[in-house]
C-alpha positions as CSV (number, residue, x, y, z in Angstrom):
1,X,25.7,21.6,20.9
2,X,24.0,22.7,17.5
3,X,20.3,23.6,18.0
4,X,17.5,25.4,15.9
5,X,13.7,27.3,16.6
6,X,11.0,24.5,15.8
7,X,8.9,27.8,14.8
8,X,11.4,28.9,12.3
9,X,12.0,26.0,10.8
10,X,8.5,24.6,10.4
11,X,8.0,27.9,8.7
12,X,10.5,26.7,6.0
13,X,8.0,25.7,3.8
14,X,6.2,29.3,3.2
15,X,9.7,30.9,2.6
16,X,10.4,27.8,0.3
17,X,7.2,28.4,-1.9
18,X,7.4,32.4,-1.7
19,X,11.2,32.5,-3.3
20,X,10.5,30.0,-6.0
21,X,7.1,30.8,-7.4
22,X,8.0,29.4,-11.0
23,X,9.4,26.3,-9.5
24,X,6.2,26.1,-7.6
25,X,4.2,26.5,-10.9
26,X,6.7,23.2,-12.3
27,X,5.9,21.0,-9.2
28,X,2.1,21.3,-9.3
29,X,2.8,20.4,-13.6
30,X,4.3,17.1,-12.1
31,X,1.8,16.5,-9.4
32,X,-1.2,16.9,-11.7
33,X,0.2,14.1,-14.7
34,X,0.9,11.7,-11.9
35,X,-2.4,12.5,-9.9
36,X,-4.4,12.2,-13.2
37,X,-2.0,9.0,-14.5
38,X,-2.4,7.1,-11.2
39,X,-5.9,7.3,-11.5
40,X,-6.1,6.5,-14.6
41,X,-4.7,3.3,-14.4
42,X,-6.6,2.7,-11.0
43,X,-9.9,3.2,-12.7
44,X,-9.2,1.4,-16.2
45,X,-7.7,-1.6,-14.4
46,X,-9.7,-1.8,-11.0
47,X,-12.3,0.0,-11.7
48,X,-15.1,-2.3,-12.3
49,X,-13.7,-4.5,-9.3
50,X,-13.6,-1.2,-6.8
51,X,-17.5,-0.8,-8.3
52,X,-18.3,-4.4,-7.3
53,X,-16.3,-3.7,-3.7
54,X,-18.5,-0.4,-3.3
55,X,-21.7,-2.6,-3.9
56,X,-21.5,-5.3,-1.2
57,X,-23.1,-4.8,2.3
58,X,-21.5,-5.0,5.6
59,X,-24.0,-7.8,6.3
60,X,-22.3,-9.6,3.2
61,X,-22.8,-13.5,3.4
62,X,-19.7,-15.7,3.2
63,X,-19.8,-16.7,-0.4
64,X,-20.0,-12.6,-0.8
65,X,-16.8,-13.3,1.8
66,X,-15.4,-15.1,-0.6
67,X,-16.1,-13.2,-3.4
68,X,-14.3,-10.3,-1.9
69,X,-11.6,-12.1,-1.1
70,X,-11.1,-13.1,-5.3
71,X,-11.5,-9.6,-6.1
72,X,-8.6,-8.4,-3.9
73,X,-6.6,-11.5,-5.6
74,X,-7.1,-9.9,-8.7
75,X,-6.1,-6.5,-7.5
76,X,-2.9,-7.2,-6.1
77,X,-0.8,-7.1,-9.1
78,X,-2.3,-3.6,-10.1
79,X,-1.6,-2.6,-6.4
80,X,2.0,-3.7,-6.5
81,X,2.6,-1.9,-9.9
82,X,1.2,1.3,-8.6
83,X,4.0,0.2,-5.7
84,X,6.6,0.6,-8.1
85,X,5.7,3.6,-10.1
86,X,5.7,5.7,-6.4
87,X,9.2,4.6,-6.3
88,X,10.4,6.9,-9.1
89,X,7.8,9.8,-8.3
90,X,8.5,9.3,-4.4
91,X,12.4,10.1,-5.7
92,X,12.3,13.0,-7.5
93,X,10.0,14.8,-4.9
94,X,11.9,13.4,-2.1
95,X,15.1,14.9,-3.5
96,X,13.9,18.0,-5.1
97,X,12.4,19.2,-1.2
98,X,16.2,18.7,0.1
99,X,17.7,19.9,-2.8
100,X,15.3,23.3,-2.3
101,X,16.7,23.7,1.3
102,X,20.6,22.3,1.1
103,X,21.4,23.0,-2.5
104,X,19.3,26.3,-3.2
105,X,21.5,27.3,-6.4
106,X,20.6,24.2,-8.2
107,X,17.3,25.7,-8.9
108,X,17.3,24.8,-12.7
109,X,14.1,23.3,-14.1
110,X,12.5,23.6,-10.7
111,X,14.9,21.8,-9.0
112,X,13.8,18.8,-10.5
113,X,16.5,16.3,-11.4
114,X,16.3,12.2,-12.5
115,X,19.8,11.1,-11.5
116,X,21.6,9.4,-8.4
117,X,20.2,11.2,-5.8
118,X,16.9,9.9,-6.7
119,X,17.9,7.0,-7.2
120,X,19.5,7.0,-3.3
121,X,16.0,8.2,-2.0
122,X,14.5,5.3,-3.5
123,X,16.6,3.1,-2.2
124,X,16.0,4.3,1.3
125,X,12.6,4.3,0.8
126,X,13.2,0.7,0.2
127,X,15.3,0.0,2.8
128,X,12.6,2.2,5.5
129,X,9.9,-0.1,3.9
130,X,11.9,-3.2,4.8
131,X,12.1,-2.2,8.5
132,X,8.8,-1.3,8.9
133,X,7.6,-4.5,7.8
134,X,9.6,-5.8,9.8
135,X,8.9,-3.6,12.6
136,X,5.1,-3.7,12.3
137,X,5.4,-7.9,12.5
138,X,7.8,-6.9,15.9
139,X,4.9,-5.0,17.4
140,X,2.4,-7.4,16.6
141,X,3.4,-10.3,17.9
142,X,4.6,-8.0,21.2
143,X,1.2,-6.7,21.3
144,X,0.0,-10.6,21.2
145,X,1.9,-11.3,24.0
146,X,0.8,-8.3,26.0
147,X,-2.7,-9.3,25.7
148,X,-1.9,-13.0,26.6
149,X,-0.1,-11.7,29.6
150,X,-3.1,-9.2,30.1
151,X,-5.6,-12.4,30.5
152,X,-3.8,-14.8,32.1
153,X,-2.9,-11.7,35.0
154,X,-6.8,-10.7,35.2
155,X,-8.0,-13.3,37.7
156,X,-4.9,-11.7,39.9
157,X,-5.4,-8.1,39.0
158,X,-9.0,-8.2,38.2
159,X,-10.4,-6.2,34.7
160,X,-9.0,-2.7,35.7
161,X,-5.7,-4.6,36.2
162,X,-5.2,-6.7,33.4
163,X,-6.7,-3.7,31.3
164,X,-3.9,-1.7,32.4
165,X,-1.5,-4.0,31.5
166,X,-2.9,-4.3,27.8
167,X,-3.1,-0.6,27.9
168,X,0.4,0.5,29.1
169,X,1.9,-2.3,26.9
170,X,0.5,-0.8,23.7
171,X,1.2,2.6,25.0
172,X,4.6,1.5,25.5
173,X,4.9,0.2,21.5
174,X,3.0,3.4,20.0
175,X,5.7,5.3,22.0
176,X,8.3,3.4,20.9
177,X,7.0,4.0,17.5
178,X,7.2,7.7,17.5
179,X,10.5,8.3,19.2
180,X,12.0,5.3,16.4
181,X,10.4,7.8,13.5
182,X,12.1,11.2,15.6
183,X,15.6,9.2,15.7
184,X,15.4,8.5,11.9
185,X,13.7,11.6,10.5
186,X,16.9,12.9,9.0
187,X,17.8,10.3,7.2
188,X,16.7,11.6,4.1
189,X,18.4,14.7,4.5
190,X,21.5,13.0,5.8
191,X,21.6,10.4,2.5
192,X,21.1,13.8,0.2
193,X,23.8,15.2,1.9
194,X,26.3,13.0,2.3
195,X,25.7,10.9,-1.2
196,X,24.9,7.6,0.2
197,X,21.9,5.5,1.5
198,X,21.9,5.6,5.2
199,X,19.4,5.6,7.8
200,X,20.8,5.0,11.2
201,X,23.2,7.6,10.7
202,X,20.1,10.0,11.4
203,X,20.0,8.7,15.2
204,X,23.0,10.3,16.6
205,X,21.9,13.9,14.5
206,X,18.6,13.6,16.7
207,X,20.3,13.1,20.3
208,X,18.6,15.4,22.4
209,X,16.6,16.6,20.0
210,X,13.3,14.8,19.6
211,X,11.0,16.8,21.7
212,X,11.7,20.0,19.6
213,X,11.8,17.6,16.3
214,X,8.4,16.9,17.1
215,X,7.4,20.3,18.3
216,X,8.7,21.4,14.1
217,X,7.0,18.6,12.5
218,X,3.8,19.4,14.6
219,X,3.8,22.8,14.1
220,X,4.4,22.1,10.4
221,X,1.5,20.0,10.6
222,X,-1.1,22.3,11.6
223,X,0.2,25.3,9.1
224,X,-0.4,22.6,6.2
225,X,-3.8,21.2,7.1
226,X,-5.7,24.9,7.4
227,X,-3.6,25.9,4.6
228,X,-5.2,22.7,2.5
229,X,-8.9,23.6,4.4
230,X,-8.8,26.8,3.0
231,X,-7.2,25.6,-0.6
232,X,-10.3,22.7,-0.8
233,X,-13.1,25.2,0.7
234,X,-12.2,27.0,-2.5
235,X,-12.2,24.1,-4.8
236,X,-15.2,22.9,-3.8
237,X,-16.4,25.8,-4.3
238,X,-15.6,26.0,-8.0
239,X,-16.2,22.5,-8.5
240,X,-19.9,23.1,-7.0
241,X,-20.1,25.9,-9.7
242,X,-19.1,23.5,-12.4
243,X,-20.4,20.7,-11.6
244,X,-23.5,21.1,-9.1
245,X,-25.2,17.8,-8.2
246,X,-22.1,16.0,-10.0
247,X,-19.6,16.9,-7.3
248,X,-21.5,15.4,-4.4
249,X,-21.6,12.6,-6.4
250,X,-18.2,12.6,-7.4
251,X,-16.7,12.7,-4.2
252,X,-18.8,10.2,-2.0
253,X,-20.0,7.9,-4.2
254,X,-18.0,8.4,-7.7
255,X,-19.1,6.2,-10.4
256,X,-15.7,3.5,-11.0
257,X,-17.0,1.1,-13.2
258,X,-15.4,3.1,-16.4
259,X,-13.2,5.7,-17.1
260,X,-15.7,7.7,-19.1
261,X,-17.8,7.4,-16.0
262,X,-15.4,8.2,-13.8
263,X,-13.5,11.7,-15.1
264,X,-16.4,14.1,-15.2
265,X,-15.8,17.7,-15.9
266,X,-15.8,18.0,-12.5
267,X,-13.4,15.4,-11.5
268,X,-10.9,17.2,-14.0
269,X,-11.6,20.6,-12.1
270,X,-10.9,19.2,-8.5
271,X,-7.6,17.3,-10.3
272,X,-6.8,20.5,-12.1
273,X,-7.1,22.5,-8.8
274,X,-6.1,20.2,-5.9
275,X,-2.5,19.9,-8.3
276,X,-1.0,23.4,-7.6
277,X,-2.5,23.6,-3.9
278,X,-0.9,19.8,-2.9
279,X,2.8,21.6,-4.4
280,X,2.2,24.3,-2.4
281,X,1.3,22.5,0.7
282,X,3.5,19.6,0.8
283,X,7.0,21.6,1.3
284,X,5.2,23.0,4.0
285,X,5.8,19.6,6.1
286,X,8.4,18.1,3.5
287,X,11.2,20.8,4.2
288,X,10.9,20.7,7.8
289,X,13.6,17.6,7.9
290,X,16.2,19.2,5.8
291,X,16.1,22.5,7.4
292,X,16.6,20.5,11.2
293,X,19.5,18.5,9.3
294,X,20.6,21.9,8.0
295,X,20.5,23.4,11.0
296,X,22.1,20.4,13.2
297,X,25.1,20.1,11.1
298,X,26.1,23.8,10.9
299,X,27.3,22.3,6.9
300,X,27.8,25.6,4.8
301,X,25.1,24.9,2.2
């Protein structure tokens, strides 16, 4: 039975990001224009409404209630077409951290490629959205009934008892959920691989496998969020140089209400910083998958 180190391959990342600095160098290029355009278009077309959002109370009335309620109406289509511009971005990055791992030669242009196997990632991202939607409206309603079953048991059981129930029943689902995402982890590895959308084809790859699939991705984890606490110590650090007073404004209460307002000097220093350390950190967790799938199917990549 094929196996692999969770410690070597949550380290997969680092050797990923050491080997191809240049590619590194095109990766944070594409993470800062989207960054930059997604907030763009955030701020020009939501901007005044997120301002409005910022200003109510949590001892709003109901006609401010109401109000709320209209504002998030006129949100939603702004919300669904930044939806549909992650598609394409959520594609290419998708595909270029499996290509890095299971295709290493095809290192042209940073690995970045617009063609059919981004095309198959956003289809499984797709198809994943589909089932957790599904999924999540599963849970809820069994969570419902488990705190039904939870009242109607606590004049037998008493509060500890029917507690427990409610407790071990959501336990139960939250487990559930996290063994469901082990068993499917590889899917995006395995549609890269074998050329076509699939994402149950992942849970026979993962037999036996889950605690040390967990063990990777947690391990993985950890390495990416001190790496990123040391990356944003340092950008705060230049942004406080640049910026002073500005950049405690800019990150707890930024001004939304116009774009001028809204990219300060020092919001273009945390954008022009926080770019190369996000493509630097994200293979970190984002290879861990294909080098488990790698690993798993002994393939001669």
């Amino acid at each position: 039975m094929a196996s692999f180190s969770p410690s070597e391959v949550a380290l997969t990342g680092f050797g990923v990001v050491r080997k191809n600095p240049l590619a590194v160098l095109i990766w944070a290029v594409l993470v800062g224009a989207f960054q930059l355009g997604m907030a763009y278009l955030m701020v020009s077309q939501m901007g005044p409404y997120l301002a409005q959002l910022q200003g109510f109370k949590s001892t709003a009335s109901a006609a401010d209630g109401a109000r709320v309620m209209q504002i998030l109406g006129k949100l939603a289509p702004v919300y669904a077409l930044m939806f549909v511009l992650m598609l394409p971005y959520h594609g290419v990055v998708t595909a270029l951290m499996n290509r890095v791992v299971l295709r290493p030669k095809d290192s042209a242009f940073g690995f970045l490629r617009f063609g059919a196997d981004e095309f198959r990632q956003i289809g499984l991202a797709l198809f994943i959205f589909a089932v957790v939607c599904g999924a999540y409206i599963v849970f809820a309603i069994v969570a419902v009934v488990v705190v039904v079953i939870g009242g109607l048991l606590k004049g037998v059981l008493g509060d500890f008892g029917s507690g427990l129930v409610v407790f071990l029943g959501i336990a139960a689902e939250v487990i559930f959920a996290i063994v469901l995402t082990l068993r499917l982890s590889l899917a995006s590895a395995l549609t890269f691989d074998r050329q076509k959308v699939d994402l149950f084809g992942s849970w026979p790859l993962t037999k036996g496998h889950a605690w040390s699939i967990l063990g990777a991705f947690f391990l993985a984890s950890i390495i990416s969020v001190v790496v990123m606490l040391i990356g944003y110590v340092a950008i705060f650090g230049v942004a406080m140089a640049v910026g002073g007073g500005d950049f405690m404004q800019m990150m707890f209460h930024p001004d939304m209400s116009s774009v001028a307002l809204y990219f300060t000097p020092t919001r273009y220093v945390q954008l022009l910083l926080a770019a190369p350390l996000t493509a630097i950190t994200y293979p970190i967790v984002a290879t861990v998958a294909p080098a488990i799938y790698q690993a798993l199917t002994k393939a001669d990549f």
